[in-house]
ZAMARGU-4260 file (C-alpha; in steps of 0.2 Angstrom, whole numbers, plus 5000, padded with zeros to 4 digits):
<rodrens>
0) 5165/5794/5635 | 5173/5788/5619 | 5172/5770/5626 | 5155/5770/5631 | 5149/5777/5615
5) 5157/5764/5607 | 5147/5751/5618 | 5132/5758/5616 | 5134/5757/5598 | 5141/5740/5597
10) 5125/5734/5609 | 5112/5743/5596 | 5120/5734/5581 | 5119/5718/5590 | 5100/5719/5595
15) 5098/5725/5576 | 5106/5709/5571 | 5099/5699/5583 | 5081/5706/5577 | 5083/5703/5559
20) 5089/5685/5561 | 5073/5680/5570 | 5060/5677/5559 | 5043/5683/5564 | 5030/5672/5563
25) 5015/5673/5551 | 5001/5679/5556 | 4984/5668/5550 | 4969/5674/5548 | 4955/5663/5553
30) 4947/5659/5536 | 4965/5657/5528 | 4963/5640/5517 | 4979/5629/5523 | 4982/5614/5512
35) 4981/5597/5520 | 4984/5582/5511 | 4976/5565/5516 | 4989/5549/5521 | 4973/5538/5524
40) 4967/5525/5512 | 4950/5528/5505 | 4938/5542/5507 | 4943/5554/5520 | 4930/5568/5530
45) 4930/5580/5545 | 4919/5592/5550 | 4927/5608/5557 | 4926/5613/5575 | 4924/5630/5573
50) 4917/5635/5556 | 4907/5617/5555 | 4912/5614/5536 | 4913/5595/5531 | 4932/5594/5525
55) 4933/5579/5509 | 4947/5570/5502 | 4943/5557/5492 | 4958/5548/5495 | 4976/5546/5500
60) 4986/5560/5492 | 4971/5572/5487 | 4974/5590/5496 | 4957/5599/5503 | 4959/5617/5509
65) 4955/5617/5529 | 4952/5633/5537 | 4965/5639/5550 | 4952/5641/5564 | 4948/5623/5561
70) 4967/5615/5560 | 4970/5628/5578 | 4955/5621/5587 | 4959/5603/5581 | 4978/5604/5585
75) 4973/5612/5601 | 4958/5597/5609 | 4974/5586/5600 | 4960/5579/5588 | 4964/5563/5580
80) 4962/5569/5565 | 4977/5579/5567 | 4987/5570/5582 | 4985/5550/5574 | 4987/5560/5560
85) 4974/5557/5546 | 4980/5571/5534 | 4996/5582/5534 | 4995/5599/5535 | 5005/5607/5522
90) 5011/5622/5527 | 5028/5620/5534 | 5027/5637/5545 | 5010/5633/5554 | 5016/5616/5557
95) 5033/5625/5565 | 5024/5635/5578 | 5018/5617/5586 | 5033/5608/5593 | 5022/5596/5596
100) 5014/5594/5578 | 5032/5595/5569 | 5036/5580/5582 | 5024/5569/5576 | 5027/5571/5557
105) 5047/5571/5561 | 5044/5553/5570 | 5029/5547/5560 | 5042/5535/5550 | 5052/5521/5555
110) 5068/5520/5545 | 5063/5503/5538 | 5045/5512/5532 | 5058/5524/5522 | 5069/5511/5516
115) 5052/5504/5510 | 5046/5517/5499 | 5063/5515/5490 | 5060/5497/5484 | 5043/5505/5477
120) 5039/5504/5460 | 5048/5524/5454 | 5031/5533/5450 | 5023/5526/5468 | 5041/5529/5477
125) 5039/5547/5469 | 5022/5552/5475 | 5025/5543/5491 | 5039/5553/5495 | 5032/5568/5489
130) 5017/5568/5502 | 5032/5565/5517 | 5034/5579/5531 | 5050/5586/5530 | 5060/5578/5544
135) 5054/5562/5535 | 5059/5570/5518 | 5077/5574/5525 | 5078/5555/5532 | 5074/5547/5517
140) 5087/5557/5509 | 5099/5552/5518 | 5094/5535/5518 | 5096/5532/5499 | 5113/5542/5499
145) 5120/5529/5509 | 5108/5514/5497 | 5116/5524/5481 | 5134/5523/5491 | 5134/5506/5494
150) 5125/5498/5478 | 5109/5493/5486 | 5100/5506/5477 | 5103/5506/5461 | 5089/5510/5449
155) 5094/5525/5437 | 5075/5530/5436 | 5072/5529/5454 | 5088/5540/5459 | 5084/5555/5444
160) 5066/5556/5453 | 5074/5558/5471 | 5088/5569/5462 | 5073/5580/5454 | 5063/5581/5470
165) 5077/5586/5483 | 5086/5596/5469 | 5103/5586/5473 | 5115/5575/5461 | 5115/5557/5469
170) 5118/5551/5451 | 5136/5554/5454 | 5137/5542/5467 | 5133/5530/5458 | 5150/5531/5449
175) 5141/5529/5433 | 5146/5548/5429 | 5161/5549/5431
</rodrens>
């Protein structure tokens, strides 16, 4: 008996455990505004499937509210605007609950487009990095670590904006620090 109820309470704390580590996913309403930000040159518009409002960005880098029913439908018909894609949507969870979405903006970069944006000018190389999904975000990271390591980047301004927007110290790679 002793054993059993043992069992029994060692099973409950697991599930407990178990159901407190998974996140639940959130729940969108269908006006909720998700903010989308424009990678495309120029003037930018889509008129939404669903609640048929004409979307605008102006150009690259503006951020333009889209309802959720819109960015569901259009992820859904795998719309162009979404799929090619023209604009990023910015809401990292959303984007999570589409493997097929957080695959795209994950492989959207080559390696040499990243190793591109560092030889950017540092406020260009900053506002470039800062519109990346995050599988790009962590690549890049990763990519000027090693440049820092082995001297190829090393630009004091460029590396204290990549230090301020991933909240690292790279700076002391650089042996400048010591």
């Amino acid at each position: 008996m002793e054993k059993t109820e043992k069992s029994i309470n060692e099973s409950a704390a697991k599930i407990s455990a178990d159901s407190q580590s998974k996140k639940e996913s959130k729940k969108y309403k269908t006006t909720d505004a998700i903010p989308c930000i424009s990678i495309t040159s120029g003037e930018l518009g889509m008129e939404g499937i669903k609640s048929h409002i004409n979307y605008r960005w102006a150009e690259r880098g503006d951020v333009t509210e889209v309802e959720y029913q819109d960015l569901l439908a259009a992820i859904r018909q795998n719309d162009s605007f979404v799929v090619k894609p023209y604009f990023v949507i910015q809401d990292d969870e959303l984007v999570s609950q589409f493997p097929q979405l957080k695959k795209i903006y994950d492989s959207m970069y080559s390696g040499k487009d990243l190793q591109d944006l560092l030889k950017l000018t540092p406020s260009s190389m900053k506002a470039a990095v800062l519109i990346l999904p995050d599988g790009a975000k962590e690549s890049i990271k990763n990519i000027a670590a090693t440049q820092i390591s082995n001297g190829q980047l090393d630009s004091v301004k460029k590396i204290k904006i990549l230090d301020e927007i991933f909240g690292t110290e790279m700076a002391l790679l650089t042996g400048l620090f010591k």
